[in-house]
C-alpha positions in Angstrom: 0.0 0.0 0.0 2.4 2.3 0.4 4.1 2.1 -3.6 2.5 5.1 -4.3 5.6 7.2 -3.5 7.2 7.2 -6.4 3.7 8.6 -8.4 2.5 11.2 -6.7 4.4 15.0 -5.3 2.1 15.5 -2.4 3.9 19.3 -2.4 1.4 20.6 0.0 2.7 18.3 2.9 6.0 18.7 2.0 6.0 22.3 1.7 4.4 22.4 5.6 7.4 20.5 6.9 9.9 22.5 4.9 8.5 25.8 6.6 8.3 24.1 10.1 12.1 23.1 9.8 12.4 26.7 9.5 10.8 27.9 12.7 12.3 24.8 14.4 15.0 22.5 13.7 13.0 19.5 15.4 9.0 18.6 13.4 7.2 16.3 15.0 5.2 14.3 11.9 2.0 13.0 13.7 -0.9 11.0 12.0 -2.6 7.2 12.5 -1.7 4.8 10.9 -1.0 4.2 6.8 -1.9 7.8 7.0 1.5 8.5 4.6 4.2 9.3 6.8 7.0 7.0 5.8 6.2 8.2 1.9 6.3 11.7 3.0 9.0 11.3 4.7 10.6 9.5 1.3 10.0 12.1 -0.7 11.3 14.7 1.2 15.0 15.3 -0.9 18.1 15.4 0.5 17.5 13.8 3.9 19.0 10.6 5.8 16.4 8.4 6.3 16.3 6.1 9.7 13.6 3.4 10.1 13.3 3.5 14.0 12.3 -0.3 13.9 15.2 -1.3 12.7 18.1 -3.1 15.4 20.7 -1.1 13.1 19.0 2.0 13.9 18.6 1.5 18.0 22.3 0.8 17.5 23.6 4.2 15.9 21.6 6.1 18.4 22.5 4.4 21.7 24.9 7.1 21.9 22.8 10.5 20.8 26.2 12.6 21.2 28.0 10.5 18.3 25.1 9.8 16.4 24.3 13.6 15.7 28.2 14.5 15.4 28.4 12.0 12.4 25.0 14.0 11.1 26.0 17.1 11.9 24.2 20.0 9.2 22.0 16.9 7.5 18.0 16.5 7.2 17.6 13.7 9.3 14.3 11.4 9.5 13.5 8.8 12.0 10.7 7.1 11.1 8.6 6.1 14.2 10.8 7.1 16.3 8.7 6.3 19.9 10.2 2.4 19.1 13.9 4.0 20.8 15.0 3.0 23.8 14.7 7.1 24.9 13.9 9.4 22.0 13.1 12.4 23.9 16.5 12.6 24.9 17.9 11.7 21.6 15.9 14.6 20.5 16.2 16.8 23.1 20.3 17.0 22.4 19.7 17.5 18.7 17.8 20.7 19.5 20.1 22.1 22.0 23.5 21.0 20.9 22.8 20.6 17.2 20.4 23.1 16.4 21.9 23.2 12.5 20.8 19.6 12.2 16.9 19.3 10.6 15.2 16.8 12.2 12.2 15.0 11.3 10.6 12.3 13.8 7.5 10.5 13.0 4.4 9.1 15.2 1.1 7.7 15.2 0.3 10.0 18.2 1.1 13.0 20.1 4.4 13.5 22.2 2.2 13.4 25.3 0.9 9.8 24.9 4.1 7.7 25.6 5.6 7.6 28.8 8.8 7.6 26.9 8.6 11.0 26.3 8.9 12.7 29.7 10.2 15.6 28.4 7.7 17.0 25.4 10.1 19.4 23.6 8.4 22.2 24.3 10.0 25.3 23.1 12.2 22.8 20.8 9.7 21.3 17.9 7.4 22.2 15.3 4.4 20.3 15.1 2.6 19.2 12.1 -0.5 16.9 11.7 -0.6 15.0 8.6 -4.3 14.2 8.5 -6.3 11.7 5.8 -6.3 13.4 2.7 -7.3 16.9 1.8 -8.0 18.3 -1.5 -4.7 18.9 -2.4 -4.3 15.5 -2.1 -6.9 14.4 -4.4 -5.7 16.4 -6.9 -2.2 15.0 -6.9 -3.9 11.2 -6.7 -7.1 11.9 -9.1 -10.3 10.9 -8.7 -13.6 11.5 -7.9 -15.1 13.1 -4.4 -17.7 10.7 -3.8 -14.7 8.2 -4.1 -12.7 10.2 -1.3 -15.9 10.2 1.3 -16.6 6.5 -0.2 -13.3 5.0 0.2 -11.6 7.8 2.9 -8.1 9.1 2.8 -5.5 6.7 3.7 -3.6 6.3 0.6 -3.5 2.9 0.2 -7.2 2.4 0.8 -8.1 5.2 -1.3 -6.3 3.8 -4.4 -7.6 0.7 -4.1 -10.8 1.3 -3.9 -13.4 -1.6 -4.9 -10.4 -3.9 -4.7 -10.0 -2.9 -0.7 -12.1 -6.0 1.1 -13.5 -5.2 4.4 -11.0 -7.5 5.9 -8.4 -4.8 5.3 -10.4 -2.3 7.0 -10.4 -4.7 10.0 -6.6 -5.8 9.8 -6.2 -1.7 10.0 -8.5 -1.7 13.7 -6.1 -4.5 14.9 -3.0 -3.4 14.0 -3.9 -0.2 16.0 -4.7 -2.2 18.4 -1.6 -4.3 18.9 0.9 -1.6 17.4 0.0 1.7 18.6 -2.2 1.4 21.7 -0.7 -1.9 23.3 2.5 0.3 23.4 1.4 3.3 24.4 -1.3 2.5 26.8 -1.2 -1.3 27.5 -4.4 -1.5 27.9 -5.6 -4.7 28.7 -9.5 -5.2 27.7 -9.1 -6.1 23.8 -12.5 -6.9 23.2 -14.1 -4.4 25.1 -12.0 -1.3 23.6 -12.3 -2.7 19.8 -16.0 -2.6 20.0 -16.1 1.0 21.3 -13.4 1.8 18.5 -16.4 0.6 16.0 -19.0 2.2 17.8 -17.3 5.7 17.7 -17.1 5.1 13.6 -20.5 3.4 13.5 -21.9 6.6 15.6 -19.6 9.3 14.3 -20.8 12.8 14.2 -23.4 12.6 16.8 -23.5 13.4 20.6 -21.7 11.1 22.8 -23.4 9.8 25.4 -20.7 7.7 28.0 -23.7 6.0 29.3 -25.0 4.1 26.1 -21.1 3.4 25.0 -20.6 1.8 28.7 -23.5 0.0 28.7 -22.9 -1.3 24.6 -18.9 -2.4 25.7 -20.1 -3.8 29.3 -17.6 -1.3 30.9 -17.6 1.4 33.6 -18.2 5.0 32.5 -14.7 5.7 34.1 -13.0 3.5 31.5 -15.0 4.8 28.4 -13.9 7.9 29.0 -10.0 6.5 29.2 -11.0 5.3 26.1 -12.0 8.7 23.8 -8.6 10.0 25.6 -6.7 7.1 24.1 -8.4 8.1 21.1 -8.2 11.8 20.9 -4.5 11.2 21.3 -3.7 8.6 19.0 -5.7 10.6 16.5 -8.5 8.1 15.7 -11.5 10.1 16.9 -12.1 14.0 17.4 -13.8 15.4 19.9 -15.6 18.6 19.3 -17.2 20.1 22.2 -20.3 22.6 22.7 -19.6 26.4 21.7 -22.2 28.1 24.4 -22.3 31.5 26.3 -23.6 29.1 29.1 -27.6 29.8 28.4 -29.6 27.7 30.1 -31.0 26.9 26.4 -27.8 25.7 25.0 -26.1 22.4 25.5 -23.2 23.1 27.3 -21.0 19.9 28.2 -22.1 17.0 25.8 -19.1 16.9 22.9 -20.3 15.7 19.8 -17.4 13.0 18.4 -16.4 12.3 14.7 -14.0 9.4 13.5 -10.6 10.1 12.1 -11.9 8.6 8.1 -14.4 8.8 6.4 -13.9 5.4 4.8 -13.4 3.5 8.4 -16.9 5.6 9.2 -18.4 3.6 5.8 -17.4 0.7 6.8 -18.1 0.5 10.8 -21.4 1.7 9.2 -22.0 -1.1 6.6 -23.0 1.2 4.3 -23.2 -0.9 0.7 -24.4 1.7 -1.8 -23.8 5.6 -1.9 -26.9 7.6 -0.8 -27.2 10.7 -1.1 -27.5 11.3 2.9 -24.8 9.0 3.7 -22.5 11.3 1.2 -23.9 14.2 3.0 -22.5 12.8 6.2 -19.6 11.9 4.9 -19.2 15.8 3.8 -19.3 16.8 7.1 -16.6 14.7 8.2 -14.4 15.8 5.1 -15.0 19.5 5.9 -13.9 19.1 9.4 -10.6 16.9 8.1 -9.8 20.0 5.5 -10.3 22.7 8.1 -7.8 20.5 10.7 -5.2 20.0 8.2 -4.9 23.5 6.7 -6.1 25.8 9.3 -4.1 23.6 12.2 -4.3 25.0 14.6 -8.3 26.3 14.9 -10.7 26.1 17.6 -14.0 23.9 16.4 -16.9 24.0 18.1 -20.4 22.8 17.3 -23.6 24.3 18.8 -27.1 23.0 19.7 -30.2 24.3 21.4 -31.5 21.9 23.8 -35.0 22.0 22.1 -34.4 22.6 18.6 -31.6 22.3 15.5 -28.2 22.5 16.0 -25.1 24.1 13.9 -22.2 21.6 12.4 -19.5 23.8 13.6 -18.8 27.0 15.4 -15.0 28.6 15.3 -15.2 31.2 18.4 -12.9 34.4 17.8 -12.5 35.7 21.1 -14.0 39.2 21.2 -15.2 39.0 18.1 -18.7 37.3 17.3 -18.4 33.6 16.0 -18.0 31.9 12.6 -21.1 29.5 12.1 -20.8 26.6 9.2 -23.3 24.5 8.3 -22.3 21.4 6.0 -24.6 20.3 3.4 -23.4 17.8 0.1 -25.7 20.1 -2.6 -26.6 23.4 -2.8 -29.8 22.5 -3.8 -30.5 22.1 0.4 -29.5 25.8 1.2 -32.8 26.9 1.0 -33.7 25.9 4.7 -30.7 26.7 7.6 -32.8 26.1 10.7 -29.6 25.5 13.0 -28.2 29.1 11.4 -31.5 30.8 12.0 -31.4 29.7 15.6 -27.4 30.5 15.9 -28.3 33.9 14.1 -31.5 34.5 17.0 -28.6 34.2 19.4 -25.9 35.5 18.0 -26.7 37.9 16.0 -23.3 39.4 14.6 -22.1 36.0 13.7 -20.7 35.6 10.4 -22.6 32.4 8.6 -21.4 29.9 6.0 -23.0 27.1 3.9 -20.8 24.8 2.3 -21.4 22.5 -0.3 -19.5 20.1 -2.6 -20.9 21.5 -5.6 -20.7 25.0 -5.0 -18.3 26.4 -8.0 -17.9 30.2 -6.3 -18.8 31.8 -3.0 -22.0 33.6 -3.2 -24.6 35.4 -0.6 -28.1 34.1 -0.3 -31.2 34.3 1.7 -32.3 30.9 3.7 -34.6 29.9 6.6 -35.1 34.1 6.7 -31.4 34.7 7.3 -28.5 36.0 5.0 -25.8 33.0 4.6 -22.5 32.6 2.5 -22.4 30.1 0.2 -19.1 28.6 -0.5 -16.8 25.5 -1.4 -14.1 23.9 0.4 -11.8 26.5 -0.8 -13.6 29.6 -0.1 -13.9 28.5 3.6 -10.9 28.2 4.4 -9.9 31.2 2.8 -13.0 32.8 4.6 -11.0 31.4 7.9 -7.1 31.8 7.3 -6.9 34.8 9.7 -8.6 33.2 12.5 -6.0 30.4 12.4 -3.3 31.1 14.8 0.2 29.9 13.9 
């Protein structure tokens, strides 16, 4: 699955880690699984490549002095690097006694979620979040959108497309299992924490309730909620809390939570054919992945009355009044924005976008009685750029 490096220049990605080598000689490359880090990593020219798996490679750096003097001034990857004996401090002496050395160190979660890294560089890396893939992506791969949301944006999985079984889909859940969250977590009830790994897909998007996940996995609220952490930090699921001004008419706690693909959402779902609402769904989850990976990082929120319709997401701008999006698949839906009305009723000098996959150019409109933006992909992000703090 991974052959693909040699055919396609994913320049956006590389471009990101170029600019974060300059604001810090150490980049933290984060993303699940078969997301593309090692072919990102390949591609990137003129660098020393280290698979961290490797004996050869836990040899070279048993000694992080001698190891960096031999690499003094080069672009150095290590390639899952959490498999070292210590790599924060293999890390931590390339940034303060090598700082012309580029370093590149790859994960399948944050810093925080391995014990191994006591110290979490802070002050010392760059961080960037290679999520599934984003439009930029498509474009360098080809293909279709509805293939994209059908399929979802791990590489491998995405270019296969029909050919993909759902075994492969399952292998995937297992492997994270047994490679990323025995390591990291050691957690010890497989069957339990699987199951609430297919739920969150299966139920993706909506409100999560701790009580109904507890009772489907036969575990204690407690250790549901250990499990979204081990989640949130490994990247698999998102959790997207309630934007409120704390009105007694507002949900103000409940976090709504989305999975990491849109394909592994497909699949948990055992959807067969490609309806028109599942696509819509599927939208959703593909504007959220496009506003993570190019407006990292950005404060998403979602709001909902607690009688009544509810907005997809809410960015909050400090002083300034919110940023309300609604996600629908056609423009052909605009013509009724009850969760916008409501948000509008509210807050009324929020700014309010609609955006649709088939939307050519951002436009205004009147819907539901309120005046909404109408925009692609593109134009939202564009729209939100300055709110993005970096």
């Amino acid at each position: 699955m991974q052959s693909y490096v040699h055919m396609v220049n994913r320049q956006s990605w590389i471009d990101r880690v170029e600019s974060a080598w300059r604001r810090r000689s150490i980049v933290w490359l984060r993303g699940v699984r078969r997301v593309g880090k090692t072919c990102l990593c390949q591609s990137l020219g003129g660098t020393v490549y280290l698979d961290c798996d490797l004996p050869g490679t836990l040899r070279q750096t048993a000694d992080p002095e001698a190891f960096w003097s031999v690499l003094r001034g080069e672009r150095v990857v290590l390639d899952e690097v959490q498999r070292l004996a210590d790599p924060a401090r293999l890390l931590k002496i390339a940034a303060d006694h090598f700082p012309e050395t580029k370093v590149l160190a790859t994960g399948s979660s944050t810093l925080a979620a391995t014990a191994k890294f006591s110290d979490s560089l802070a002050g010392r890396k760059a961080v960037v979040w290679l999520t599934p893939m984003v439009e930029a992506d498509r474009a360098a791969f080809g293909g279709f959108l509805e293939d994209r949301l059908w399929w979802g944006g791990l590489p491998g999985f995405y270019l296969g497309g029909d050919s993909v079984p759902d075994s492969d889909y399952a292998e995937w859940l297992e492997s994270y299992w047994a490679r990323d969250v025995q390591e990291l977590f050691r957690l010890r009830q497989r069957g339990a924490f699987v199951r609430f790994v297919q739920l969150v897909l299966a139920r993706s998007g909506g409100m999560f309730e701790a009580t109904s996940f507890a009772e489907a996995c036969t575990v204690s609220r407690a250790t549901v909620a250990s499990y979204l952490d081990v989640l949130d930090v490994t990247g698999v699921a998102q959790v997207v809390r309630p934007f409120s001004s704390r009105a007694t008419t507002e949900i103000v706690s409940a976090p709504k939570v989305y999975g990491f693909d849109t394909g592994f959402v497909r699949f948990a779902s055992d959807w067969r054919q490609r309806r028109p609402e599942d696509l819509g769904r599927l939208w959703e989850h593909y504007v959220l992945n496009e506003l993570d990976a190019r407006l990292d990082p950005l404060t998403i929120r979602y709001w909902r009355a607690k009688k009544g319709p509810e907005v997809d997401f809410v960015v909050p701008r400090g002083e300034r009044s919110p940023v309300a999006i609604e996600c629908k698949w056609r423009a052909s839906s605009v013509s009724r924005v009850p969760g916008i009305r409501a948000f509008r009723a509210k807050y009324p000098g929020a700014e309010n976008y609609v955006v649709c996959a088939d939307v050519e150019r951002p436009h205004r409109t009147r819907a539901s009685g309120v005046d909404v933006t109408v925009t692609n992909l593109e134009g939202l992000v564009d729209a939100l750029s300055g709110d993005a703090t970096r």
